[in-house]
mmCIF file as gemmi writes it, N, C-alpha and C atoms, coordinates in Angstrom:
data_model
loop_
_atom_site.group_PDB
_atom_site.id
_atom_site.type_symbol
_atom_site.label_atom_id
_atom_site.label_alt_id
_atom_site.label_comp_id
_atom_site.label_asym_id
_atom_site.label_entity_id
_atom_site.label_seq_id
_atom_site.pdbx_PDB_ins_code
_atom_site.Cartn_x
_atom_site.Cartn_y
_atom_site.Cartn_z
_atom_site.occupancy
_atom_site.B_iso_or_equiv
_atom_site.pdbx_formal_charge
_atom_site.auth_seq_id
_atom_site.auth_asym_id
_atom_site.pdbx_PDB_model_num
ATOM 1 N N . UNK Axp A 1 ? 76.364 112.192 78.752 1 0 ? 1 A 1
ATOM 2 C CA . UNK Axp A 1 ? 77.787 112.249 78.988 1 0 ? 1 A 1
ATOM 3 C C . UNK Axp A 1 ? 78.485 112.715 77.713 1 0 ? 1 A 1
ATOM 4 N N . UNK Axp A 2 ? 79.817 113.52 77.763 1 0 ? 2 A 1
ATOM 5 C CA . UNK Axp A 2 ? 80.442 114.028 76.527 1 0 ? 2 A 1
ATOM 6 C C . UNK Axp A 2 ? 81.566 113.22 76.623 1 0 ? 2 A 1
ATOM 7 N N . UNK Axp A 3 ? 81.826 113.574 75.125 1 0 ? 3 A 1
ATOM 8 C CA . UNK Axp A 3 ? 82.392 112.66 74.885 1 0 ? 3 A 1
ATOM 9 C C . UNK Axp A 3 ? 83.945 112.613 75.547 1 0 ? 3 A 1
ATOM 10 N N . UNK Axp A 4 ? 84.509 113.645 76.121 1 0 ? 4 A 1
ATOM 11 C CA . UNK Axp A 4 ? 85.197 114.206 77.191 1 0 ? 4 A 1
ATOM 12 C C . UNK Axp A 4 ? 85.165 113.405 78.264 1 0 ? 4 A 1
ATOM 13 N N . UNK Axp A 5 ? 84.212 113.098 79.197 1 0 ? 5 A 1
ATOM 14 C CA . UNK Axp A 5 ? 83.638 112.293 80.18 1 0 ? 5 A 1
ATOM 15 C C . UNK Axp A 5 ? 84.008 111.118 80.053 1 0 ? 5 A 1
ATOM 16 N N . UNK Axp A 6 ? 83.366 110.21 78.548 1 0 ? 6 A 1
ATOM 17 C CA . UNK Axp A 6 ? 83.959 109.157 78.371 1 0 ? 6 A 1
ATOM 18 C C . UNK Axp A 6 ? 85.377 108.597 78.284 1 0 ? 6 A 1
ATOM 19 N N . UNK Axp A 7 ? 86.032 109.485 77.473 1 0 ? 7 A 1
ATOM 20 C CA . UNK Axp A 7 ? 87.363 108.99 77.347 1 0 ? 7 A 1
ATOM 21 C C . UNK Axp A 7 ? 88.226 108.985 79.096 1 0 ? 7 A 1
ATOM 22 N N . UNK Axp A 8 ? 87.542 110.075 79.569 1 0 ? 8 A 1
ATOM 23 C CA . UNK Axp A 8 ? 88.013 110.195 81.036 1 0 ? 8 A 1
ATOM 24 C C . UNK Axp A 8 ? 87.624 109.043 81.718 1 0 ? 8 A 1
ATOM 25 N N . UNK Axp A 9 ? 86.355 108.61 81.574 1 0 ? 9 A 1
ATOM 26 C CA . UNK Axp A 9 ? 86.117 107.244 82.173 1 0 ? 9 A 1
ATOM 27 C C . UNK Axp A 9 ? 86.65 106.314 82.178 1 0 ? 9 A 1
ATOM 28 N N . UNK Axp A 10 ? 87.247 106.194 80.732 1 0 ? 10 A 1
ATOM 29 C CA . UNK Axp A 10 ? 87.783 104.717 79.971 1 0 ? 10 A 1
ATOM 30 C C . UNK Axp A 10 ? 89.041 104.908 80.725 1 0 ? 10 A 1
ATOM 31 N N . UNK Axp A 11 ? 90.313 106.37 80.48 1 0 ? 11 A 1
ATOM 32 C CA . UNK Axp A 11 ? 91.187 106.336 81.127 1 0 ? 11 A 1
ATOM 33 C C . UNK Axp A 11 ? 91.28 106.068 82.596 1 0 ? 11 A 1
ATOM 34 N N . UNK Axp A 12 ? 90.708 106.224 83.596 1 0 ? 12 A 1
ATOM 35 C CA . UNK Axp A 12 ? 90.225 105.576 84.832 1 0 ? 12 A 1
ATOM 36 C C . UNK Axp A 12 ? 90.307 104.035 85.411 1 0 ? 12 A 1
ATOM 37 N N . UNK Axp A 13 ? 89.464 103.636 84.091 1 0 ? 13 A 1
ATOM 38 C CA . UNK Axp A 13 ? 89.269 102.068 83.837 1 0 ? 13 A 1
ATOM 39 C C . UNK Axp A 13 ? 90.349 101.779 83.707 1 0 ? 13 A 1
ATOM 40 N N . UNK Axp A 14 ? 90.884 102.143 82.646 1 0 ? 14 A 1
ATOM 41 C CA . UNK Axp A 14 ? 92.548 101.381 82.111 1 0 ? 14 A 1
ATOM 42 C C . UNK Axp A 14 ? 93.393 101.627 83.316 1 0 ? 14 A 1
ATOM 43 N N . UNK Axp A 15 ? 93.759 102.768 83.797 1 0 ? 15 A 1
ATOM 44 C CA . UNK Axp A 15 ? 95.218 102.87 85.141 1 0 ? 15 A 1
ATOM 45 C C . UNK Axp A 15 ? 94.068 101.951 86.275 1 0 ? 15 A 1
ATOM 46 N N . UNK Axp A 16 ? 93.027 101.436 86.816 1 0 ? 16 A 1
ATOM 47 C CA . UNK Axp A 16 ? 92.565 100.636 87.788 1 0 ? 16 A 1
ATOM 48 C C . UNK Axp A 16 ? 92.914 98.85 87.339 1 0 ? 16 A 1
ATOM 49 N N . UNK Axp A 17 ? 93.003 98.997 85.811 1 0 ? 17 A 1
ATOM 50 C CA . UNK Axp A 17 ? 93.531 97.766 85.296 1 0 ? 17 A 1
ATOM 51 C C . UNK Axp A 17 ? 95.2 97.409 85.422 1 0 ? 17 A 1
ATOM 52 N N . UNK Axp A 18 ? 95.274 98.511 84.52 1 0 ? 18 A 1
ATOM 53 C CA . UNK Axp A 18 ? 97.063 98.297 84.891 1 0 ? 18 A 1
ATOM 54 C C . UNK Axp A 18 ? 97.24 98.071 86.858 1 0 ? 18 A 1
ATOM 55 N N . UNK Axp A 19 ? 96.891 99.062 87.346 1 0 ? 19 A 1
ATOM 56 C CA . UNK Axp A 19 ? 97.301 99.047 89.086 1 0 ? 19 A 1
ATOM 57 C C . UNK Axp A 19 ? 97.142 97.375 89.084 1 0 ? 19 A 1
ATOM 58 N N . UNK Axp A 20 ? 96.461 96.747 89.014 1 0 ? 20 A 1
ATOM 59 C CA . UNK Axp A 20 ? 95.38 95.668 89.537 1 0 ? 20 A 1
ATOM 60 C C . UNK Axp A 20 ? 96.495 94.374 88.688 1 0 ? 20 A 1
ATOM 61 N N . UNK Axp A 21 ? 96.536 94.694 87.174 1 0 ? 21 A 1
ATOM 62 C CA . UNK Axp A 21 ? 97.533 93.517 86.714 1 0 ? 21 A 1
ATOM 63 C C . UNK Axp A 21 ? 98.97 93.211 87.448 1 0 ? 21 A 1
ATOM 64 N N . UNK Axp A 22 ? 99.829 94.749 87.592 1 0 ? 22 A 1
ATOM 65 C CA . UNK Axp A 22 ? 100.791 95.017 88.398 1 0 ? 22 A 1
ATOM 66 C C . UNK Axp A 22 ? 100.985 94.123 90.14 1 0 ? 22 A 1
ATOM 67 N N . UNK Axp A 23 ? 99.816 94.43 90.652 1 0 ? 23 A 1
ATOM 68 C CA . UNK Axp A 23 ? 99.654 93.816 91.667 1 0 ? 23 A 1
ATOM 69 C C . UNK Axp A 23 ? 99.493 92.078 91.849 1 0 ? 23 A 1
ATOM 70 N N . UNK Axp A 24 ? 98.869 91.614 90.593 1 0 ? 24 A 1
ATOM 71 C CA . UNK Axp A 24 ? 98.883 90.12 90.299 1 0 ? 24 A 1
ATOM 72 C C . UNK Axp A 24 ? 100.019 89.824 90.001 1 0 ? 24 A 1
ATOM 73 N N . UNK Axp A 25 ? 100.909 90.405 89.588 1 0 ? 25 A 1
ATOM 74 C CA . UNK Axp A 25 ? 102.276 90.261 89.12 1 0 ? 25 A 1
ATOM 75 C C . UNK Axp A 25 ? 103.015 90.175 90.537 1 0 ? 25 A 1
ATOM 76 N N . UNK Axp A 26 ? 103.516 91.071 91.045 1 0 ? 26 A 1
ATOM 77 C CA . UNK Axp A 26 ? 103.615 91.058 92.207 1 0 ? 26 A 1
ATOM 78 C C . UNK Axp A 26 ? 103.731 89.618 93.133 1 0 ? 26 A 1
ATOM 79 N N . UNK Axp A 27 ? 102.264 89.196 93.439 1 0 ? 27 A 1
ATOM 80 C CA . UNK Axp A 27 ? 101.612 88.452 93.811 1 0 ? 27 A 1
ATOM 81 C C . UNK Axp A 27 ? 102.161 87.038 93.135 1 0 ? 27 A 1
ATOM 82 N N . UNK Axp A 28 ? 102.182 86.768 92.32 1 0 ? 28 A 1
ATOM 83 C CA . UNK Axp A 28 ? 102.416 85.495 91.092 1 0 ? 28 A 1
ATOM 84 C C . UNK Axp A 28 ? 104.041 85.157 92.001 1 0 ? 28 A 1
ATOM 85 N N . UNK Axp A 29 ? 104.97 86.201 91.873 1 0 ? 29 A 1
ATOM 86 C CA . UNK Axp A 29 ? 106.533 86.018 92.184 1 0 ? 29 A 1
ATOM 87 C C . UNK Axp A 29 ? 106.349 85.976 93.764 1 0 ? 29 A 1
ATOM 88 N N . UNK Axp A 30 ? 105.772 86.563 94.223 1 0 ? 30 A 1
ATOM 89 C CA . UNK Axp A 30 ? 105.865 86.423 95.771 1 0 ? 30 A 1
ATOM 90 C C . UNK Axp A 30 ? 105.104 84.583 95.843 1 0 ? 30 A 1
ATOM 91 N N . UNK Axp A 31 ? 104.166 84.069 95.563 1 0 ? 31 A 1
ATOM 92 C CA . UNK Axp A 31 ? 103.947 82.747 95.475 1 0 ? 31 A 1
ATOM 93 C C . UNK Axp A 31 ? 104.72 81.578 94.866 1 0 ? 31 A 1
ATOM 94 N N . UNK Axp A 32 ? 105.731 82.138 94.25 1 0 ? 32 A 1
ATOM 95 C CA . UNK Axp A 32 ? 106.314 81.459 93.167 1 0 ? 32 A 1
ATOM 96 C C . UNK Axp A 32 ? 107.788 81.305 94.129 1 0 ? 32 A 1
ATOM 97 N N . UNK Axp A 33 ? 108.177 82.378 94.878 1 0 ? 33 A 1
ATOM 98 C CA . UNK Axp A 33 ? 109.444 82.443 95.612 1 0 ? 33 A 1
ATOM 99 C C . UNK Axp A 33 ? 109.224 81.481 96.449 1 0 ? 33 A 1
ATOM 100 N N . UNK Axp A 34 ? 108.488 82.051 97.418 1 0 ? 34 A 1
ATOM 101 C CA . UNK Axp A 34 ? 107.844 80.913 98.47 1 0 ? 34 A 1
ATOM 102 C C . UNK Axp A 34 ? 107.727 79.343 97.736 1 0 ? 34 A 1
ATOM 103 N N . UNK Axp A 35 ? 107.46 79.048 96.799 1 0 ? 35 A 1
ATOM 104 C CA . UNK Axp A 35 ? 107.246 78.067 96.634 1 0 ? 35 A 1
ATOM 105 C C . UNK Axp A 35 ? 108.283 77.042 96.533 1 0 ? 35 A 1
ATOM 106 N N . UNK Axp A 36 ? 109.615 77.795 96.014 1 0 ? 36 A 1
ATOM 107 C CA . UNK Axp A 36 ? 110.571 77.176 95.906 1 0 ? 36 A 1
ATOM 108 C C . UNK Axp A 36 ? 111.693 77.303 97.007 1 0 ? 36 A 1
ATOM 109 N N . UNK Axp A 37 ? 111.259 78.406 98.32 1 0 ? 37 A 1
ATOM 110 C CA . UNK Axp A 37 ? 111.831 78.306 99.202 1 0 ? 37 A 1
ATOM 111 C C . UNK Axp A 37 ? 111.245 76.814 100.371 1 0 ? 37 A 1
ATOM 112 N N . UNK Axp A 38 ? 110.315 76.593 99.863 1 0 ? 38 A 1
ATOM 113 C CA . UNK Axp A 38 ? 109.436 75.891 101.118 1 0 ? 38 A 1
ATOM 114 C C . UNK Axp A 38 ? 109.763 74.074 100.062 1 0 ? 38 A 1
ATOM 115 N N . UNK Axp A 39 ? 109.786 74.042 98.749 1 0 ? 39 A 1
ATOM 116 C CA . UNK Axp A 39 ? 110.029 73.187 98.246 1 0 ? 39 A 1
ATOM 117 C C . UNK Axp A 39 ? 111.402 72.846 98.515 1 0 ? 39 A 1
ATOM 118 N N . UNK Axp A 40 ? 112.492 73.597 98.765 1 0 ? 40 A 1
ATOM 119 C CA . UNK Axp A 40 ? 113.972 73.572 98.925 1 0 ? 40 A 1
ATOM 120 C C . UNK Axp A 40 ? 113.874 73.082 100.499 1 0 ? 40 A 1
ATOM 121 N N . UNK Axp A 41 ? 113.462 73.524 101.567 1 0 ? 41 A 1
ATOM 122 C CA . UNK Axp A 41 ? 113.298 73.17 102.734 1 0 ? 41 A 1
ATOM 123 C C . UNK Axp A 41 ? 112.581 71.764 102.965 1 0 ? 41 A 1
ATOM 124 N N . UNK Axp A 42 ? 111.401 71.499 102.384 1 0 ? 42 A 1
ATOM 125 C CA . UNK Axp A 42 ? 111.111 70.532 102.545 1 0 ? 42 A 1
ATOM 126 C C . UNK Axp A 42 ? 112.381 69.391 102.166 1 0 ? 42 A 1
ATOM 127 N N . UNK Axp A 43 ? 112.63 69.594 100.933 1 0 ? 43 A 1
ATOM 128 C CA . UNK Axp A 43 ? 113.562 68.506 100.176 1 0 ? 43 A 1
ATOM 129 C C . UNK Axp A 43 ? 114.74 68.141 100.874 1 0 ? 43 A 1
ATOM 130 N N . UNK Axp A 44 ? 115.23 69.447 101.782 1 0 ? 44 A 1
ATOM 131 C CA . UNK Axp A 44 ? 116.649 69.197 102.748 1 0 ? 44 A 1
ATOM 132 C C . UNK Axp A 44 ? 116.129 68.315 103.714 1 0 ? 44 A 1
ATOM 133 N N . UNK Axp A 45 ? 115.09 68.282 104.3 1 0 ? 45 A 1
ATOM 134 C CA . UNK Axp A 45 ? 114.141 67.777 105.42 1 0 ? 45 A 1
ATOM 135 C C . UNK Axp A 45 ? 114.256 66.442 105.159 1 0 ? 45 A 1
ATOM 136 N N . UNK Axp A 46 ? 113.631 66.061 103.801 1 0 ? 46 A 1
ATOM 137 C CA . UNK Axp A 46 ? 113.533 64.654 103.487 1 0 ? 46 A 1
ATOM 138 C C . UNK Axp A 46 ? 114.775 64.055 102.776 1 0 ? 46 A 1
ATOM 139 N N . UNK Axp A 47 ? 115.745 64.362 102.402 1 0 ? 47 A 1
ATOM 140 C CA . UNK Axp A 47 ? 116.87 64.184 101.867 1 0 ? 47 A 1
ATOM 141 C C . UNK Axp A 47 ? 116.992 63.852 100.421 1 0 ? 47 A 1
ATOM 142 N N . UNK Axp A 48 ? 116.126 64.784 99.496 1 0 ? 48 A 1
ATOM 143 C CA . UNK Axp A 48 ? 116.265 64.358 98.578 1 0 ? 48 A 1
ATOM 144 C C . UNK Axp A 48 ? 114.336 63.487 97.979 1 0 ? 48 A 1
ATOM 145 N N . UNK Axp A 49 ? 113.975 63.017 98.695 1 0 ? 49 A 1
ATOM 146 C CA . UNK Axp A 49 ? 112.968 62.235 98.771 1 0 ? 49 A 1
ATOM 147 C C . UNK Axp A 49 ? 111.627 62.824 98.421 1 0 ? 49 A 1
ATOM 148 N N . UNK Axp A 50 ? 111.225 62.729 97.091 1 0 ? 50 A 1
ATOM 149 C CA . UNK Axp A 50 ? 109.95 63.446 96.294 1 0 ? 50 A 1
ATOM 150 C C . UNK Axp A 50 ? 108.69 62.674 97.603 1 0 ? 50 A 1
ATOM 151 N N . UNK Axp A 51 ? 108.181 64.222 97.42 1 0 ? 51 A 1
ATOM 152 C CA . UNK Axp A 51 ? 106.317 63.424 97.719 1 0 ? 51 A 1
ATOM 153 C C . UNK Axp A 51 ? 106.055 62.477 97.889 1 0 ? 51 A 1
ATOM 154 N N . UNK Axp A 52 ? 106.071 61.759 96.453 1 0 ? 52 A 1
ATOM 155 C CA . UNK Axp A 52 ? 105.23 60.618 96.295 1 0 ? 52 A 1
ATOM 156 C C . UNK Axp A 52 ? 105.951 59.259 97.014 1 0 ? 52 A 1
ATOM 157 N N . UNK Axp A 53 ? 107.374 59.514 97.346 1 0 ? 53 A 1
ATOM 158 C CA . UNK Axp A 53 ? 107.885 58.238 98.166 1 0 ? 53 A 1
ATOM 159 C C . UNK Axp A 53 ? 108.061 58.509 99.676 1 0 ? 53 A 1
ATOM 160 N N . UNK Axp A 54 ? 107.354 59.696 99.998 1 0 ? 54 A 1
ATOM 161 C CA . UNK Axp A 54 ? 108.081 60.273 101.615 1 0 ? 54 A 1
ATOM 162 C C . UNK Axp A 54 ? 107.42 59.109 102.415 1 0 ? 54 A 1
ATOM 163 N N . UNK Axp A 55 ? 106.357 58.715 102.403 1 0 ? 55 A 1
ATOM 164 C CA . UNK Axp A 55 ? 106.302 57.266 103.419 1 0 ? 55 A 1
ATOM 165 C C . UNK Axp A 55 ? 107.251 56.388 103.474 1 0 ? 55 A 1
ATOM 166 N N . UNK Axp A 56 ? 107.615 56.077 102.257 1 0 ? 56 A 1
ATOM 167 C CA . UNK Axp A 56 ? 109.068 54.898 102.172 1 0 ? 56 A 1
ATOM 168 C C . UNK Axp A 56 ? 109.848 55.302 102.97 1 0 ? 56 A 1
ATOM 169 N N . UNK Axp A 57 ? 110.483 56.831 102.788 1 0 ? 57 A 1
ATOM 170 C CA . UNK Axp A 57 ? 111.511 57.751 103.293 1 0 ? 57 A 1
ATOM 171 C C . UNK Axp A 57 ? 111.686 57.055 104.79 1 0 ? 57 A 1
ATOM 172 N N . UNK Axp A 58 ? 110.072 57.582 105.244 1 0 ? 58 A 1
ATOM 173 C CA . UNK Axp A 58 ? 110.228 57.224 106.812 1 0 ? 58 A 1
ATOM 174 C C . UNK Axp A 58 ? 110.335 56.236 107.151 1 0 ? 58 A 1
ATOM 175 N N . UNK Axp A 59 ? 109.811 55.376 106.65 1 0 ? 59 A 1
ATOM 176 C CA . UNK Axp A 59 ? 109.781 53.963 107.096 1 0 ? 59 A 1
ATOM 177 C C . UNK Axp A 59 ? 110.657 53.238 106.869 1 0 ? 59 A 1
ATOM 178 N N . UNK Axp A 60 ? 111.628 53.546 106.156 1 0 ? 60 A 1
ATOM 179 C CA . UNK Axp A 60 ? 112.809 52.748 106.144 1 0 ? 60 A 1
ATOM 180 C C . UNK Axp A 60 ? 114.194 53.14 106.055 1 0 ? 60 A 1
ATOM 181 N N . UNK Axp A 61 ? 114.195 54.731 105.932 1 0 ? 61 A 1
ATOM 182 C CA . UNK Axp A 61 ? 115.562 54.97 105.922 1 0 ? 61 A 1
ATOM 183 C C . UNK Axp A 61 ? 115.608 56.15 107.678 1 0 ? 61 A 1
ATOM 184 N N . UNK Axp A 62 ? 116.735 56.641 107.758 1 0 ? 62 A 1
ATOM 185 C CA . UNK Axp A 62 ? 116.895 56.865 108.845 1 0 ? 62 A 1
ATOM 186 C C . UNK Axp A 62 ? 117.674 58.476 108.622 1 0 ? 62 A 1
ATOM 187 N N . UNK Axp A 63 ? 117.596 59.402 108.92 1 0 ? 63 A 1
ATOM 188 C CA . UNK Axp A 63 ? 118.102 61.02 108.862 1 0 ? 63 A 1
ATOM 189 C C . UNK Axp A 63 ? 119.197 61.474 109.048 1 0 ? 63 A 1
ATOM 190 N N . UNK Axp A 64 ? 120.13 61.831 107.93 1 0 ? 64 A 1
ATOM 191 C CA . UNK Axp A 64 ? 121.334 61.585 108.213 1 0 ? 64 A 1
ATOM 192 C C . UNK Axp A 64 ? 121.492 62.96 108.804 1 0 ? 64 A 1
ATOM 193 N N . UNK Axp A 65 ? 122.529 63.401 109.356 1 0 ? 65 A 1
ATOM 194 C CA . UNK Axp A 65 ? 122.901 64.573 109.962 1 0 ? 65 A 1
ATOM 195 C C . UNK Axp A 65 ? 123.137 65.33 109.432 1 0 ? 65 A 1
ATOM 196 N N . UNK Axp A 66 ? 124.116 65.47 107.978 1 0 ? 66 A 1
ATOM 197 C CA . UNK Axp A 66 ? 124.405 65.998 106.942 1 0 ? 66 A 1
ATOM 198 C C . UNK Axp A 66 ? 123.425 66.645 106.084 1 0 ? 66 A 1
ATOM 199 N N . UNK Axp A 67 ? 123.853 67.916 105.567 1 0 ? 67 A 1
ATOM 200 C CA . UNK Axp A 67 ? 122.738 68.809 104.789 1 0 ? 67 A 1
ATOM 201 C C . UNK Axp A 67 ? 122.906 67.807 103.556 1 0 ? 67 A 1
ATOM 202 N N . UNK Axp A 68 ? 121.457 67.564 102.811 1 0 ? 68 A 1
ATOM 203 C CA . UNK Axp A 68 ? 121.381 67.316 101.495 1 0 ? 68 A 1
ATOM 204 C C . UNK Axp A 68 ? 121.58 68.735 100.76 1 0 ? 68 A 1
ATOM 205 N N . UNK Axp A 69 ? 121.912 68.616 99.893 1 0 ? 69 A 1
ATOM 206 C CA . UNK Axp A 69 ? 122.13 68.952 98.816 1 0 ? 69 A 1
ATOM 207 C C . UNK Axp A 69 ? 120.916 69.16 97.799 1 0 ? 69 A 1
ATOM 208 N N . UNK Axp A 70 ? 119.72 69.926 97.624 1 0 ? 70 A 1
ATOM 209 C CA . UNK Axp A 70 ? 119.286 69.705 96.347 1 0 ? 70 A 1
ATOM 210 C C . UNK Axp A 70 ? 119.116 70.055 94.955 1 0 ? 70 A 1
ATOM 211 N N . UNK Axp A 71 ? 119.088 68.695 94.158 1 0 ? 71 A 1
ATOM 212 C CA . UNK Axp A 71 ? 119.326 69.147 92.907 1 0 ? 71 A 1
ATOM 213 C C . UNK Axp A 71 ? 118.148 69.441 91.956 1 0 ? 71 A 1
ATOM 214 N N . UNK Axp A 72 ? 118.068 70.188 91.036 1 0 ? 72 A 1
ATOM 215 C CA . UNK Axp A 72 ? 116.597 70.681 90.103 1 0 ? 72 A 1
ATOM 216 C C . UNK Axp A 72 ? 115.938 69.103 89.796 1 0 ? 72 A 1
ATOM 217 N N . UNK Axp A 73 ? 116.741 68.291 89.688 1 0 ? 73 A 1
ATOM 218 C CA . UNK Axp A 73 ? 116.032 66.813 89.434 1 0 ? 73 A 1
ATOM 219 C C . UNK Axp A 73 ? 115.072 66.786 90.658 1 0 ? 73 A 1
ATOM 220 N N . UNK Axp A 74 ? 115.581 67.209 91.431 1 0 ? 74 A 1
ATOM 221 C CA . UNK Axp A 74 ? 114.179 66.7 92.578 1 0 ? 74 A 1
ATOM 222 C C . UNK Axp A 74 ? 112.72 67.377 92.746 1 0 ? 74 A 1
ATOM 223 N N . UNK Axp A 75 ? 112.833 68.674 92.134 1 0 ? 75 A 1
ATOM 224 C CA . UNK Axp A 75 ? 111.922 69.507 92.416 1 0 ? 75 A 1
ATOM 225 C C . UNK Axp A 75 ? 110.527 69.346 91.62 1 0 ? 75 A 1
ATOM 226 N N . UNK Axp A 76 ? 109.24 69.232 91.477 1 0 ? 76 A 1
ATOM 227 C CA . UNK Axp A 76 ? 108.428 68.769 90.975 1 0 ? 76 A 1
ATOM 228 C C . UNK Axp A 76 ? 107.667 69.993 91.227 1 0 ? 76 A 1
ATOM 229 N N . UNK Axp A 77 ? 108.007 70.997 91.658 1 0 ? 77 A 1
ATOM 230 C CA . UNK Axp A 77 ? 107.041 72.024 91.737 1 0 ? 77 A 1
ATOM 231 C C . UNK Axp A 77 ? 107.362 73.48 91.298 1 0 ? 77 A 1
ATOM 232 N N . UNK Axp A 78 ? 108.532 74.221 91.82 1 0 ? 78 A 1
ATOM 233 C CA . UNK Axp A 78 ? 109.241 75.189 90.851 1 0 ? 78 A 1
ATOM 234 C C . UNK Axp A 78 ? 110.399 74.489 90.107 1 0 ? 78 A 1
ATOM 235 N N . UNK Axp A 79 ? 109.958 74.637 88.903 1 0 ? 79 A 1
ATOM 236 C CA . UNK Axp A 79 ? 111.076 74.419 88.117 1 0 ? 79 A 1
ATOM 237 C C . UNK Axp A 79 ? 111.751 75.205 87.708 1 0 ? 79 A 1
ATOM 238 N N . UNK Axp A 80 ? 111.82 76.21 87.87 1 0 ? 80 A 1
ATOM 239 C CA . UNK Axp A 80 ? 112.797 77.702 87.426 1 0 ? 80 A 1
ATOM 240 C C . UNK Axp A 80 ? 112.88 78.582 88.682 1 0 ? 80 A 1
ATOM 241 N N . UNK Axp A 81 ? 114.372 79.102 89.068 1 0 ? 81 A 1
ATOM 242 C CA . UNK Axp A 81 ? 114.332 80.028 90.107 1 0 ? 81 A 1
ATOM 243 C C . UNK Axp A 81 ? 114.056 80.933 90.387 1 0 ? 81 A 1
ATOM 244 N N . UNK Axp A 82 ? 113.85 81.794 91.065 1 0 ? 82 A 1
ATOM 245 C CA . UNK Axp A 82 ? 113.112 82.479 91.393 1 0 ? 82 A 1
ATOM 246 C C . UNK Axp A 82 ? 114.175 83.943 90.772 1 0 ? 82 A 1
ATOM 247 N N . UNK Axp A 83 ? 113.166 85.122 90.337 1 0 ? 83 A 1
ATOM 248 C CA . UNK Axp A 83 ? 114.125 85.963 90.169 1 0 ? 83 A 1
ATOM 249 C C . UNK Axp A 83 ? 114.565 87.125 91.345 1 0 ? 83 A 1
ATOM 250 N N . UNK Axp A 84 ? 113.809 87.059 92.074 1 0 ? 84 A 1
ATOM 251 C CA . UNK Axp A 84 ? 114.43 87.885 93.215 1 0 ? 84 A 1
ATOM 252 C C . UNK Axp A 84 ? 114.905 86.565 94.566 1 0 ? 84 A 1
């Protein structure tokens, strides 16, 4: 192989890397949106009420009709919003 060949190779390699990081990127914010759309939904659902107490939730309080409200204090999973 000359040395022509190689550098052509390497350049190949590198734009299949970049494509490929680009696409994890991509990927990262599309999981990351979702996450805080489905964390925001859940939280209206339960009123406020983290994970770790949603049995209590049910078992003793009752669903008010009214949208909660939620605030970044509640969120335990995205902590920063999303940029798109």
């Amino acid at each position: 192989m000359s040395k022509k060949e190689k550098i052509n190779q390497k350049l190949e390699e590198l734009k299949f890397k970049v494509a490929k990081k680009s696409n994890l990127l991509e990927r990262k914010e599309k999981l990351l949106s979702d996450l805080f759309k489905y964390e925001t939904l859940y939280l209206e659902t339960a009123q406020g009420m983290p994970l770790t107490k949603t049995s209590e939730f049910y078992v003793n309080n009752r669903i008010e009709k009214k949208k909660y409200l939620v605030n970044d204090k509640d969120r335990i999973f995205s902590l920063e919003y999303p940029k798109n």
